[in-house]
Backbone as JSON Lines, residues from 0, in Angstrom:
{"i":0,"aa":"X","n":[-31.44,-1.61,-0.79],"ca":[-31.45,-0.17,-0.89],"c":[-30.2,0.3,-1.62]}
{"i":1,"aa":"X","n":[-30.65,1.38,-2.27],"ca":[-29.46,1.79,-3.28],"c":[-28.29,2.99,-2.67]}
{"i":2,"aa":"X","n":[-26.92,2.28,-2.47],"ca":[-26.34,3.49,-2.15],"c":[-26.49,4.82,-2.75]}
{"i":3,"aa":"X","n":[-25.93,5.82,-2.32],"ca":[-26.25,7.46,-2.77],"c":[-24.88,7.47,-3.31]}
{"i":4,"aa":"X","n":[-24.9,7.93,-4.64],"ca":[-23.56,8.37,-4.86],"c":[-23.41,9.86,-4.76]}
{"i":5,"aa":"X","n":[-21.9,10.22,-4.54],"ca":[-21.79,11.87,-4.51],"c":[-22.03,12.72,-5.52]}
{"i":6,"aa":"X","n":[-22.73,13.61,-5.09],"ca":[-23.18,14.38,-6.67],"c":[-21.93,14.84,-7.08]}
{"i":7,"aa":"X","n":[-20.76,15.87,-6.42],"ca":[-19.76,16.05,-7.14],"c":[-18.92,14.84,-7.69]}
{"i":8,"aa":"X","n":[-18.92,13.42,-7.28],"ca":[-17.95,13.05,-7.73],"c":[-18.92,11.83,-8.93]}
{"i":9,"aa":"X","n":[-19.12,12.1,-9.56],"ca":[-20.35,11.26,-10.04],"c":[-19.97,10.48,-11.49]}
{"i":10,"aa":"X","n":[-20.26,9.73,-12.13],"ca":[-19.73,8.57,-13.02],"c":[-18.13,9.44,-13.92]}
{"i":11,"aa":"X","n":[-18.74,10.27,-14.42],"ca":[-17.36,10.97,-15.46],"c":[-16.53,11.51,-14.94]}
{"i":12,"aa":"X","n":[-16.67,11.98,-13.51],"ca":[-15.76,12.81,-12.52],"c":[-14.64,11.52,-11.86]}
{"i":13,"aa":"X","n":[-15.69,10.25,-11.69],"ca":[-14.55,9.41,-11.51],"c":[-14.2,8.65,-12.49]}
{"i":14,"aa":"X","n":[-14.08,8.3,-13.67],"ca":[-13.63,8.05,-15.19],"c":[-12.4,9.04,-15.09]}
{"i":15,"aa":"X","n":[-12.68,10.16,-15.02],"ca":[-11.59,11.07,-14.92],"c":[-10.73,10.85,-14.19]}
{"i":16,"aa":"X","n":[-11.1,11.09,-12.69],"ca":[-9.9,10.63,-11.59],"c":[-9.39,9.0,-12.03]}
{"i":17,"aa":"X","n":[-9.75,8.66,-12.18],"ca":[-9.36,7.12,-12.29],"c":[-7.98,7.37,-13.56]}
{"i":18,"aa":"X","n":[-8.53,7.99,-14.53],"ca":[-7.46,8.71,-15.78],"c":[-6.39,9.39,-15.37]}
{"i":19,"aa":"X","n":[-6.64,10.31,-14.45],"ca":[-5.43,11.11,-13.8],"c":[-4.64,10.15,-13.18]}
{"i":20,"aa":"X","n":[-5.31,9.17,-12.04],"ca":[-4.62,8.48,-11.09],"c":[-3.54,7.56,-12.35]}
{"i":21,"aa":"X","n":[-3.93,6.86,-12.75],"ca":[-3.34,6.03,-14.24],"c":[-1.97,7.53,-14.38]}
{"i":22,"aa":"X","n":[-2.68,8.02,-14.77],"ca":[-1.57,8.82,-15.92],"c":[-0.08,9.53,-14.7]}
{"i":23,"aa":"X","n":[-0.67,9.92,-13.56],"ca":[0.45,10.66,-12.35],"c":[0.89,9.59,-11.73]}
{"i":24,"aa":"X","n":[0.05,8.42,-11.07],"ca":[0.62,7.76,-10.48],"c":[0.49,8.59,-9.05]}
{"i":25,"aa":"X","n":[0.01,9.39,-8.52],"ca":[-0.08,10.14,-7.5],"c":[-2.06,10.06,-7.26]}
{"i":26,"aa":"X","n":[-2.29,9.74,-6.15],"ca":[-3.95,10.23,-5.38],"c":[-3.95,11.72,-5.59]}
{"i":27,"aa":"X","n":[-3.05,12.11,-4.92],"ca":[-3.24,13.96,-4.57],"c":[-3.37,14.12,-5.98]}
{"i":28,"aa":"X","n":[-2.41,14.2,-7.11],"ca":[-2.58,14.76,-8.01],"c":[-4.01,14.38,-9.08]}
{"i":29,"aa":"X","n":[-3.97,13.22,-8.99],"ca":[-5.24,12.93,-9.43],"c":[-6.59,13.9,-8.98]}
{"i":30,"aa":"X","n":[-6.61,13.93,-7.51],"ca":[-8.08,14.65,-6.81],"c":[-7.69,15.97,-7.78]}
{"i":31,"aa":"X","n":[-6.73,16.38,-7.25],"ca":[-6.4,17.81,-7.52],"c":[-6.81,18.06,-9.38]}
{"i":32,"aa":"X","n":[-6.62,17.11,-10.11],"ca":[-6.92,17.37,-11.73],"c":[-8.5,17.29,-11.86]}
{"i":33,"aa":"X","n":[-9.14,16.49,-11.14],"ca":[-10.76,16.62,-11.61],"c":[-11.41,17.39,-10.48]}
{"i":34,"aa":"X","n":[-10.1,18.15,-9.26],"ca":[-11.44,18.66,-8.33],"c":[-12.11,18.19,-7.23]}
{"i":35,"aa":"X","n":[-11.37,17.3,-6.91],"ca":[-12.22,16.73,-5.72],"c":[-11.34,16.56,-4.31]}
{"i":36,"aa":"X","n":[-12.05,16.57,-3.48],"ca":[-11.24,16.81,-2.72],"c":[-10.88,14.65,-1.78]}
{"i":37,"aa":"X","n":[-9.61,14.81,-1.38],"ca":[-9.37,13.14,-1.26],"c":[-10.24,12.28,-0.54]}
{"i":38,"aa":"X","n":[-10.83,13.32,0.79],"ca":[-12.05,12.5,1.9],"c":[-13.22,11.88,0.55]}
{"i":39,"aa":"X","n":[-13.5,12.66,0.08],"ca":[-14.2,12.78,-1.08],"c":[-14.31,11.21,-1.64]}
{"i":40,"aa":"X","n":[-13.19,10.96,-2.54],"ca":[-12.71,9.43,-3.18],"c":[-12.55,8.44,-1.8]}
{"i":41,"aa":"X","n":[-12.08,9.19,-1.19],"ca":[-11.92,7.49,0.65],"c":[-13.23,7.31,0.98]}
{"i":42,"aa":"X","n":[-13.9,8.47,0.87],"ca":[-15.78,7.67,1.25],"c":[-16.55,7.01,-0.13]}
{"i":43,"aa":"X","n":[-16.12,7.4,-1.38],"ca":[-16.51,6.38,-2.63],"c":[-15.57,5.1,-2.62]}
{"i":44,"aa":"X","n":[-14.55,4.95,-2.19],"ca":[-13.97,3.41,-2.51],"c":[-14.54,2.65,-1.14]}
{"i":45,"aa":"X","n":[-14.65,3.15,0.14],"ca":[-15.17,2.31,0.81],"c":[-16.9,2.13,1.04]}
{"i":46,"aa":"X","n":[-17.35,2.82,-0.37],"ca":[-18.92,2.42,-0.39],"c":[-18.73,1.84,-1.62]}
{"i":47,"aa":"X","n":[-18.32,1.99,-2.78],"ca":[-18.32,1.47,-3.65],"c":[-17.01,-0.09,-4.77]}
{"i":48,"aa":"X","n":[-17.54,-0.71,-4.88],"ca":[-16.72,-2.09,-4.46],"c":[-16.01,-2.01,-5.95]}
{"i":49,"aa":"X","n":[-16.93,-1.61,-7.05],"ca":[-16.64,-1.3,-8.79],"c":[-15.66,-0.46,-8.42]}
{"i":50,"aa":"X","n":[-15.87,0.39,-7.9],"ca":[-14.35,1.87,-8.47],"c":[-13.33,1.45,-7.27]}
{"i":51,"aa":"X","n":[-13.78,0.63,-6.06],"ca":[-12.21,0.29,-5.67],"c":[-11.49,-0.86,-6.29]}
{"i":52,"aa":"X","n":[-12.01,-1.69,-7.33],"ca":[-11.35,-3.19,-8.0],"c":[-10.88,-2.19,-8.83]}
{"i":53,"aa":"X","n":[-11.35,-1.37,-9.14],"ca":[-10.66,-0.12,-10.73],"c":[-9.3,0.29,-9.81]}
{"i":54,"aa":"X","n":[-9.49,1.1,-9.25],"ca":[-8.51,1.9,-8.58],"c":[-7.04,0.66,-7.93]}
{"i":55,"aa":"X","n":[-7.77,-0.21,-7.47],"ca":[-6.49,-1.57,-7.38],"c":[-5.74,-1.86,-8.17]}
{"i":56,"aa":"X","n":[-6.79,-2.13,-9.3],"ca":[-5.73,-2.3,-11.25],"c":[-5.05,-1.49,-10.94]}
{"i":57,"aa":"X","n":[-5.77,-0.18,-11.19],"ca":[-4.3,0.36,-11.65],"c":[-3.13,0.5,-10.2]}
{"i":58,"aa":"X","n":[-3.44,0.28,-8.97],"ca":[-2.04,-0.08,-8.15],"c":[-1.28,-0.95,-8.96]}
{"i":59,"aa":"X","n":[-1.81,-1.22,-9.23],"ca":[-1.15,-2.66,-9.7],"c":[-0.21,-2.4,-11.19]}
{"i":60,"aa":"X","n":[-0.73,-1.86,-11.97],"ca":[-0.2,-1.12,-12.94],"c":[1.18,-0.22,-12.49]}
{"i":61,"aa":"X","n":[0.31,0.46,-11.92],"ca":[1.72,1.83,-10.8],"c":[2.85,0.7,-10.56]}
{"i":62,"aa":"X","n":[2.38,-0.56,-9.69],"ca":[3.41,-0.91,-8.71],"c":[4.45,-1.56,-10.03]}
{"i":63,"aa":"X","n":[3.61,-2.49,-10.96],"ca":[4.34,-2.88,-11.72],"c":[5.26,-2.66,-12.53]}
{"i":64,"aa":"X","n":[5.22,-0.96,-12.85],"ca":[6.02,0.24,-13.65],"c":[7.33,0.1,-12.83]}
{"i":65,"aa":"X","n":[6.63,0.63,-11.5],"ca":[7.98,0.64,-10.9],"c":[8.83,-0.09,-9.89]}
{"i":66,"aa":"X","n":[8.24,-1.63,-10.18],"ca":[9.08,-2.62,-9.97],"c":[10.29,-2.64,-11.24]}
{"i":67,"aa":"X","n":[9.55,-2.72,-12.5],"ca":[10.6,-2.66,-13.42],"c":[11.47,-1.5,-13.6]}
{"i":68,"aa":"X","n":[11.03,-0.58,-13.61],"ca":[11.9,0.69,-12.87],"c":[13.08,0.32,-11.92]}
{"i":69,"aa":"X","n":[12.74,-0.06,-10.8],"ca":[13.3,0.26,-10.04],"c":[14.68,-1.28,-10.15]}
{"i":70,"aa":"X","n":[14.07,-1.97,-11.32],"ca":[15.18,-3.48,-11.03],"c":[16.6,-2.51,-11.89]}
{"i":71,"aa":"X","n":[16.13,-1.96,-12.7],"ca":[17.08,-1.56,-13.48],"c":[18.13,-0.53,-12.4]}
{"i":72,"aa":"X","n":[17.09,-0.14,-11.27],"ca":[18.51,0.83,-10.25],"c":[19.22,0.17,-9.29]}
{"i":73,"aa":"X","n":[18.84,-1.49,-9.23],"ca":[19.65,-2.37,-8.09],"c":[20.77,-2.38,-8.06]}
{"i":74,"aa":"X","n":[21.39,-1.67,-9.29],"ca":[23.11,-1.85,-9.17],"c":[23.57,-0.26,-8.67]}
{"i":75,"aa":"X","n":[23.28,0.68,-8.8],"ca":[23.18,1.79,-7.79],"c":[22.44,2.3,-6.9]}
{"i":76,"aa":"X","n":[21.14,1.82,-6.61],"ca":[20.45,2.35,-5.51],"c":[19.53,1.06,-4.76]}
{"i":77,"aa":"X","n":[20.02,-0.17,-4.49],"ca":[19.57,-1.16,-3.8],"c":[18.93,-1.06,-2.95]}
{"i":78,"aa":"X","n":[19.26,0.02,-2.18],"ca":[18.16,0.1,-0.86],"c":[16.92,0.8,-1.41]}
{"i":79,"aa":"X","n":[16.38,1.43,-2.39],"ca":[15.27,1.82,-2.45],"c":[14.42,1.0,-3.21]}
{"i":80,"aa":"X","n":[15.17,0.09,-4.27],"ca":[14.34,-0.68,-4.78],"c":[13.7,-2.03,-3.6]}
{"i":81,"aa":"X","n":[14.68,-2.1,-2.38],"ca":[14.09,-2.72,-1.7],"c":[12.89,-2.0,-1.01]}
{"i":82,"aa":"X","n":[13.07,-1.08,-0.79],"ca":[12.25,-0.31,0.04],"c":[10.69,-0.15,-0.33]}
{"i":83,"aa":"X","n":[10.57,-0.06,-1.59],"ca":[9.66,0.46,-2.41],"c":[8.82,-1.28,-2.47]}
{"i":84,"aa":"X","n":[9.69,-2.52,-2.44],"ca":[8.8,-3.58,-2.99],"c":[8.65,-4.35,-1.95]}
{"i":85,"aa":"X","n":[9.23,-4.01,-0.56],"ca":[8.93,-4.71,0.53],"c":[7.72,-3.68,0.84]}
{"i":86,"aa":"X","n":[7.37,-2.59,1.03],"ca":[6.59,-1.74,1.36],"c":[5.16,-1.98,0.54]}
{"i":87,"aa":"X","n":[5.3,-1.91,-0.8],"ca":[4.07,-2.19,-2.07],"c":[3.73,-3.45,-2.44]}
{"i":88,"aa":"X","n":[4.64,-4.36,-2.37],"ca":[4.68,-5.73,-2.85],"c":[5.05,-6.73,-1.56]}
{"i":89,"aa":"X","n":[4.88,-6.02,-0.56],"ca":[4.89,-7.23,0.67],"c":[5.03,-8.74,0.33]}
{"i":90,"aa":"X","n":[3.69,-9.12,-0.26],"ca":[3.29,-10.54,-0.36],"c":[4.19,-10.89,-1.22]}
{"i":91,"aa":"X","n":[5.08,-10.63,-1.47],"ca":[6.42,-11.32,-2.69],"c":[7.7,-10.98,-2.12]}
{"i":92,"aa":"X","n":[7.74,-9.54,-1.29],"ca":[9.31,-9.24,-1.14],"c":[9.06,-9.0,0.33]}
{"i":93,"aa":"X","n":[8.1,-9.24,0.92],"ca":[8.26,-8.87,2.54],"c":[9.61,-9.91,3.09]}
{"i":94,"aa":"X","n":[10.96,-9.11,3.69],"ca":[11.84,-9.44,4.27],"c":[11.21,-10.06,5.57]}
{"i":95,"aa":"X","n":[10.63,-11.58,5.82],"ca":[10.21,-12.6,6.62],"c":[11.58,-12.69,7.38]}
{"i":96,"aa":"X","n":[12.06,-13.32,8.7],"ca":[12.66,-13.97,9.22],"c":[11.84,-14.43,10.58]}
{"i":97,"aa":"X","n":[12.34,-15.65,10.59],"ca":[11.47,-16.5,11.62],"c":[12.58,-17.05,12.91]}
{"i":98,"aa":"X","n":[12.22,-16.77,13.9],"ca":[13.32,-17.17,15.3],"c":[12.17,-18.36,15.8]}
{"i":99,"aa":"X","n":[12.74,-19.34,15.74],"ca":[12.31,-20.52,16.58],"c":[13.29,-20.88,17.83]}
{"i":100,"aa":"X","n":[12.61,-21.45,18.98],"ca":[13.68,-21.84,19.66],"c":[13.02,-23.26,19.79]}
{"i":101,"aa":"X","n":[14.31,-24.49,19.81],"ca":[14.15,-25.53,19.75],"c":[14.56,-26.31,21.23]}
{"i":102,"aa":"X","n":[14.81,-25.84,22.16],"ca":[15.8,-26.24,23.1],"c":[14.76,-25.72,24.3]}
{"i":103,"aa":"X","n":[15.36,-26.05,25.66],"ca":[14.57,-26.46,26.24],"c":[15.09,-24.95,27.42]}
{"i":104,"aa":"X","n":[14.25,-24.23,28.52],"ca":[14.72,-22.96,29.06],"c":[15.21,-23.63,30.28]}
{"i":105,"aa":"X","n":[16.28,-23.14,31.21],"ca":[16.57,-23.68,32.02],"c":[16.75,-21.77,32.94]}
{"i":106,"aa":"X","n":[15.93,-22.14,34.77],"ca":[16.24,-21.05,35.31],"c":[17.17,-21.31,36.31]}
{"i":107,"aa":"X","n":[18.28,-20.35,36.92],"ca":[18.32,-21.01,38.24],"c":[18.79,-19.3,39.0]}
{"i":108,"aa":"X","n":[18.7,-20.15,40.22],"ca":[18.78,-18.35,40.57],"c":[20.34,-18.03,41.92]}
{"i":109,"aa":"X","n":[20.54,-17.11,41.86],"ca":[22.33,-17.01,42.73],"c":[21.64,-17.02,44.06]}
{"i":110,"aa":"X","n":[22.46,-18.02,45.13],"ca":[21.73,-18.38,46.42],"c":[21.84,-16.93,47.07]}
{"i":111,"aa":"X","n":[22.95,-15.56,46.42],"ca":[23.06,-14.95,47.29],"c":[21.93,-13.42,47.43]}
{"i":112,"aa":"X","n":[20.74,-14.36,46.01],"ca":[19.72,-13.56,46.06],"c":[18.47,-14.15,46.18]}
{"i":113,"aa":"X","n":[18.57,-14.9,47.32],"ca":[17.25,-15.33,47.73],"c":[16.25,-14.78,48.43]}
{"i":114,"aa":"X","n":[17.26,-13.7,49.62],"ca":[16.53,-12.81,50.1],"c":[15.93,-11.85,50.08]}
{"i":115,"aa":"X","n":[15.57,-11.77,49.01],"ca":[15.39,-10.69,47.91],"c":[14.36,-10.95,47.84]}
């Protein structure tokens, strides 16, 4: 059975948004240039599998701008370029640390709280 697509948001309306999103780099501003409202695009990417692999590119595009962007501000603004690529780029810059304990637990308890 064939999904229903939205009549307002319909092949050229999202060509368009997809153009805005590219060109602002912003969702809001994007809806806001062709008209649509955002519930709008969140119920087409999670019915439609084509315009969310589109809409990923260009994350991916976005993120990539401003990774390089942002390498060039590591010598004055370090914390945001971290901020921005641990947050967007997890799977490469997620700040991991791992606590293992190797050793063995030992309890013991003060005789003068036994009655307790």
């Amino acid at each position: 059975m064939k999904k229903k697509k939205s009549y307002k948001f319909n092949d050229i309306k999202r060509a368009q948004w997809l153009k805005a999103y590219e060109n602002t780099g912003s969702f809001t501003n994007a809806c806001q240039a062709v008209g649509i409202d955002r519930s709008t695009v969140y119920l087409v990417l999670k019915a439609d599998k084509d315009f969310t692999k589109q809409k990923e590119g260009i994350d991916n595009l976005i993120d990539d701008a401003v990774e390089s962007r942002l390498h060039a501000l590591t010598k004055t603004s370090p914390v945001a370029c971290f901020f921005w690529l641990c947050n967007r780029r997890g799977e490469r810059w997620k700040n991991i640390q791992k606590l293992e304990h190797t050793g063995s637990v030992s309890i013991s308890f003060d005789k003068r709280y036994e009655k307790l």
